[in-house]
C-alpha positions as CSV (number, residue, x, y, z in Angstrom):
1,X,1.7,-1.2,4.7
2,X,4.1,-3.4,2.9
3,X,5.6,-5.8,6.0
4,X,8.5,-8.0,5.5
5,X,6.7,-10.8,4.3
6,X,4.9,-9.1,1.4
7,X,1.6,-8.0,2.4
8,X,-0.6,-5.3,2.9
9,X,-2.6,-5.1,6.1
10,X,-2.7,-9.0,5.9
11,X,-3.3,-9.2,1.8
12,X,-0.8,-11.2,0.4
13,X,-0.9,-9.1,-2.3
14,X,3.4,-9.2,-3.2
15,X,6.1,-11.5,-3.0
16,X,8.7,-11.1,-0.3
17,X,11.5,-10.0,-2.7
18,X,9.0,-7.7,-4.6
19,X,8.5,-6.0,-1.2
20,X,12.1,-6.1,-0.3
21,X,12.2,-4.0,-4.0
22,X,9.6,-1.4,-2.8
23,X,11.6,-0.7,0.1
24,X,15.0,-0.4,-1.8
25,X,13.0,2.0,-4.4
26,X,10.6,3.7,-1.7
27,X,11.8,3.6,1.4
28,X,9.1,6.2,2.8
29,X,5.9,4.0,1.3
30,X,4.9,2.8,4.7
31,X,5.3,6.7,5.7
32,X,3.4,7.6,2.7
33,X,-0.5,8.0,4.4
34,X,1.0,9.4,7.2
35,X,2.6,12.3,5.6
36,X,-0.7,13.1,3.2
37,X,-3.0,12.6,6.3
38,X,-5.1,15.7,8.4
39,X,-7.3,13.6,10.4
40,X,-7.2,10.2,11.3
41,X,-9.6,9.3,8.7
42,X,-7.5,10.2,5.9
43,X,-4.6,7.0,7.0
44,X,-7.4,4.8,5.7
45,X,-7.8,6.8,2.6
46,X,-3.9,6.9,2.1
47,X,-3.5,3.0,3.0
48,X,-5.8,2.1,0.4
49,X,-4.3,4.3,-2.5
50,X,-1.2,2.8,-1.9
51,X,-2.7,-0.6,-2.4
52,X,-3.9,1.1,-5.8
53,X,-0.3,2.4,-6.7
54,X,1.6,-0.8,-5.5
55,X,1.2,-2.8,-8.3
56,X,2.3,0.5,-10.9
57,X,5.2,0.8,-8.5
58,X,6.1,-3.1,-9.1
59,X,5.7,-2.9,-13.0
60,X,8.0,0.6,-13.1
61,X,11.0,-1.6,-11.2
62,X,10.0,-4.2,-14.1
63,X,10.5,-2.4,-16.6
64,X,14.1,-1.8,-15.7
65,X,14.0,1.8,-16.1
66,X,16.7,4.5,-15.2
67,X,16.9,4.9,-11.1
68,X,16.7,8.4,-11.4
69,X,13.1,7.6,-13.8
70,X,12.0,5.6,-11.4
71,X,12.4,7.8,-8.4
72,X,10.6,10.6,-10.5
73,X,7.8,8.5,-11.1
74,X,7.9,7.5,-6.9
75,X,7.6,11.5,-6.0
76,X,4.9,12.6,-8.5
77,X,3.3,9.4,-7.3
78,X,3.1,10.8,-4.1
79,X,2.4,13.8,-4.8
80,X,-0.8,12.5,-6.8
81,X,-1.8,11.0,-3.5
82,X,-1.2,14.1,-1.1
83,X,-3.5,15.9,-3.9
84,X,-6.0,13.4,-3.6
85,X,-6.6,13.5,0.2
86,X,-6.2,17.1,-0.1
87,X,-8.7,17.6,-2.8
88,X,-11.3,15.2,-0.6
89,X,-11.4,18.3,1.7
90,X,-12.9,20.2,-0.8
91,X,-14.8,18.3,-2.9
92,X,-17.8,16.7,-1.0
93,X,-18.8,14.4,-4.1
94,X,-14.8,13.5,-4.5
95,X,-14.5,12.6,-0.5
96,X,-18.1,10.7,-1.2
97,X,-15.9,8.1,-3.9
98,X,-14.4,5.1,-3.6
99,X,-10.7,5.6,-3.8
100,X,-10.3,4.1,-7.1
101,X,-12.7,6.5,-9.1
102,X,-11.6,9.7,-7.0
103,X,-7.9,8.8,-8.5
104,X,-9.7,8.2,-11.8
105,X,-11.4,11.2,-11.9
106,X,-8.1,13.4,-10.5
107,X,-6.4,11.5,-13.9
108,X,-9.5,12.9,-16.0
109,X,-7.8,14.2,-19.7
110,X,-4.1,14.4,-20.8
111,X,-2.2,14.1,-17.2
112,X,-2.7,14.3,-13.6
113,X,-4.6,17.4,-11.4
114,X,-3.1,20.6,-11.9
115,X,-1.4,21.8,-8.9
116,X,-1.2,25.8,-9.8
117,X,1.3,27.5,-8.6
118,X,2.6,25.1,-5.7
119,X,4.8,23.2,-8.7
120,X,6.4,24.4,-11.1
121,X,5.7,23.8,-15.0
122,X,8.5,21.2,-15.7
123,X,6.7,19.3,-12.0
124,X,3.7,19.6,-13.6
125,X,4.8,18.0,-17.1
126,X,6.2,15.5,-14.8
127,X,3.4,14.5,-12.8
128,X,1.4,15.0,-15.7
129,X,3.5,12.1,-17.8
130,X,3.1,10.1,-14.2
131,X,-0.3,10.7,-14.6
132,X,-0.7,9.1,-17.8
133,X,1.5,6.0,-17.7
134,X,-0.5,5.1,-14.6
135,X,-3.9,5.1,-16.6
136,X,-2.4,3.5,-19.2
137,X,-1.2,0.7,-16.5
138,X,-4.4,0.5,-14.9
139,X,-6.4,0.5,-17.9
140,X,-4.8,-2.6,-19.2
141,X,-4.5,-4.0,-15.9
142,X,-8.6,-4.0,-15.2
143,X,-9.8,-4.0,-18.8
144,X,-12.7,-1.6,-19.9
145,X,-13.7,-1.3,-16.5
146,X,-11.1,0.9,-15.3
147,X,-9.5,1.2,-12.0
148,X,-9.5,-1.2,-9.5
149,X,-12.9,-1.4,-6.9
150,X,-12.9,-1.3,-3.5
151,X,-14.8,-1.3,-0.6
152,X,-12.9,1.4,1.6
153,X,-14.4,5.3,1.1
């Protein structure tokens, strides 16, 4: 989780005033595996797409964008991470990924993972526009590799 002093489970991995930012724009983050999680497995698996979405979440406040845009980004953000340890449940080959290409492949075509009928149309397009930005931001951030690696299933 982000602590006061800018890390994440002892990464330095942002500045103290960028964490004070992610607090001020989501003050739930820390909160954020808990409320995706089933079993205790699944905190791991939520701690470590947060470290993936951190860094979106800092270029969004850089951008200077609307509040309002940037807290619509934050909630289909999390939503794209509840789906993701929801989906693991399912998918035996998807819980068998590394976080990083189990987001990728949930980002797979023009938007996000369609969530039926437990959003509506204009959530979807939402998360969907999310969806994409983030690819976009992760695609230029990691070059034609894509996402990010890690170690952590």
């Amino acid at each position: 989780m982000v602590n006061p002093r800018g890390s994440v489970d002892g990464a330095s991995i942002v500045t103290p005033h960028d964490a004070q930012r992610l607090r001020q724009a989501c003050p739930d983050l820390d909160n954020w595996p808990n409320s995706w999680s089933y079993d205790q497995p699944d905190l791991a698996v939520g701690q470590r797409i947060i470290e993936v979405l951190i860094p979106f979440l800092l270029d969004l406040l850089n951008q200077g964008l609307a509040r309002q845009t940037v807290r619509r980004h934050r909630d289909n953000l999390w939503a794209l991470g509840g789906e993701l340890v929801r989906r693991r449940y399912e998918d035996d080959d998807l819980a068998r990924m590394d976080v990083s290409d189990a987001l990728e492949q949930l980002m797979q075509g023009d938007g996000g993972p369609f969530m039926g009928s437990r959003i509506s149309e204009a959530e979807q397009d939402s998360l969907d526009a999310t969806c994409r930005k983030l690819r976009r931001f992760l695609s230029a951030s990691s070059g034609p590799v894509g996402l990010p690696k890690s170690t952590h299933k």
